[in-house]
N, C-alpha and C positions, 0 to 999 in steps of 0.2 A: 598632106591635108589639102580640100578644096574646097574653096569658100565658090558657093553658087548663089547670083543672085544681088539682089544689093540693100541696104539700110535707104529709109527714107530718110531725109533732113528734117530737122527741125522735133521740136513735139513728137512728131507721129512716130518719132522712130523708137519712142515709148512703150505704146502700143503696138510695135510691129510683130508677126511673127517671125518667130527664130527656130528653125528647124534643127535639130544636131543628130545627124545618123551617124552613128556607131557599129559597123562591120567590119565583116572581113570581106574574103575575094568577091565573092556573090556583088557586094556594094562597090566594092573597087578599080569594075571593069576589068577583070583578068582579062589580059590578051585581048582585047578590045580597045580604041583609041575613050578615051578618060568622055569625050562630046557623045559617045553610044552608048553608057552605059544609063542603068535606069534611073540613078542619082540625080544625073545631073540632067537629061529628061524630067526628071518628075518637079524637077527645081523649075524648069520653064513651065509645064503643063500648071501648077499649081501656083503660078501667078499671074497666070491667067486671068483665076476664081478672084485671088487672094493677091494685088498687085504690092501691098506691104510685108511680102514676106522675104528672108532672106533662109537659104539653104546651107548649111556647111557640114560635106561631108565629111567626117575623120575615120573613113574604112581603109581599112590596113589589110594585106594580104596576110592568109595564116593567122591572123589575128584569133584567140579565145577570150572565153569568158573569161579567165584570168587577166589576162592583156587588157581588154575592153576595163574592167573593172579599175585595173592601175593606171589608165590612163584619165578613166571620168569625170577624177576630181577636179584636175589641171584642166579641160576641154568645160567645163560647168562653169568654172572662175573666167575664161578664158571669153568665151561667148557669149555668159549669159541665154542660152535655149528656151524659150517659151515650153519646147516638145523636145522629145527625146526620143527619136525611133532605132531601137536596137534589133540587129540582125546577128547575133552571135549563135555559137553553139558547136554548128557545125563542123569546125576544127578541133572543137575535142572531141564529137562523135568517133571522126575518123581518126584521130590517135589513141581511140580506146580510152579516152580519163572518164575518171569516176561520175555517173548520173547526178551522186550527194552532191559533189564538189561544183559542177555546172550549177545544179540548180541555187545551193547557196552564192556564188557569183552572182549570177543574175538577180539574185534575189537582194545582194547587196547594192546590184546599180539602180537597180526600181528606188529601192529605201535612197539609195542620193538623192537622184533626181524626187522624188515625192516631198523631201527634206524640204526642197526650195521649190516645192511647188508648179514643177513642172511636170506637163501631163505624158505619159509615156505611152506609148507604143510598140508592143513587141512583136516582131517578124517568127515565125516559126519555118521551119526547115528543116527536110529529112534527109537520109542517110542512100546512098544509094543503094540499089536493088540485093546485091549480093550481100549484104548484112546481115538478111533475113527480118520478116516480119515480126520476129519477138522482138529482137535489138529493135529494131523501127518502131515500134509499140511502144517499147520503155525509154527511147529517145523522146518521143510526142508528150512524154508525162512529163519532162520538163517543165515547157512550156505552157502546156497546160495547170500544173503546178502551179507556176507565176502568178497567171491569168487569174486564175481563182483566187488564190490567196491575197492578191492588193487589188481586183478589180480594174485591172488597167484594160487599155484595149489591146487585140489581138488580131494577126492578120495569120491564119494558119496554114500551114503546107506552103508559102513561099513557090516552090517550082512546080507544084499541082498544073496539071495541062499546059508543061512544059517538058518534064524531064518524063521518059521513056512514051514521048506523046510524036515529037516530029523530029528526027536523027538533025535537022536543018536548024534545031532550037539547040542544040548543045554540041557544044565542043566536042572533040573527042577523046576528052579524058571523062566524060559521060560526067562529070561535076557539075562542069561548069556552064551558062548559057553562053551562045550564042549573041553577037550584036544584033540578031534576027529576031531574038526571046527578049533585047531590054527592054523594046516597049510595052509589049505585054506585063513587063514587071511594073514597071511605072505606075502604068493605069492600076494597078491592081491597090499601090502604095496610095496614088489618085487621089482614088475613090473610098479607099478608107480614111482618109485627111480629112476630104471636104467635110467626110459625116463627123469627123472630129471637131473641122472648125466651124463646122455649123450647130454644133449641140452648143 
């Protein structure tokens, strides 16, 4: 786990925001030095805006919605989150577990986090190419699912004009990005915040 960023003293740090992403490899830097990947990027970009914010990523490699879910409560108690941006899923895509079973996951960490009042953000992400467009169809309903049903916010497609866009953005296990692709990710996590911390 990586705590990016830092707590202001005093008062403010009341008011501060508290970021807690919840992934797997996509957020954990796979094969990448932990300072390239889009986390901890987006931790400096976004204090920029937002100089009282602090970042603490808890993404775990291989991590699923199951995982994510048994870990939340303990990282909730633990941190305290204003936000909660979840990037899960796509490790049970590609071990084949059940659409029901993800989606109830996920649907369980929204209901924590909404529990205490913290606003959430969910990352959507797809399958790779060879899956085929039904599986990739019936994967997207997940999170679409989610979305709908608690109104949270939504960032969709995740590797959209990265993955099968430029061989230079992803590793070669065709998963994973590239240190070349994290800032693109960043920006992307960015710029859906600021409209978060600005509403």
């Amino acid at each position: 786990m990586l705590l990016l960023g830092f707590h202001c003293s005093g008062n403010a740090k009341h008011t501060a925001t508290r970021i807690l992403i919840v992934g797997d490899s996509l957020s954990a830097a796979h094969d990448i030095p932990i300072e390239k990947g889009w986390a901890h990027l987006f931790s400096s970009n976004i204090r920029s805006s937002f100089p009282q914010t602090s970042v603490i990523n808890a993404s775990i490699s291989g991590e699923t919605t199951y995982g994510g879910l048994q870990r939340l409560p303990g990282l909730l108690a633990e941190h305290q989150p204003t936000h909660l941006v979840i990037e899960l899923g796509g490790n049970d895509g590609l071990r084949g577990l059940g659409f029901e079973q993800s989606t109830e996951n996920l649907r369980q960490m929204v209901k924590l986090a909404e529990d205490r009042s913290i606003t959430v953000l969910l990352i959507g992400v797809r399958m790779p190419p060879n899956f085929g467009a039904a599986y990739n169809e019936r994967f997207q309903q997940i999170f679409e699912t989610i979305t709908e049903e608690f109104g949270i916010y939504y960032l969709p497609r995740f590797l959209e004009g990265i993955a099968a866009s430029d061989p230079a953005l992803m590793q070669a296990d065709g998963i994973h990005p590239t240190a070349i692709a994290q800032p693109i990710l960043a920006q992307k996590v960015e710029t859906k915040m600021i409209r978060i911390l600005n509403h």
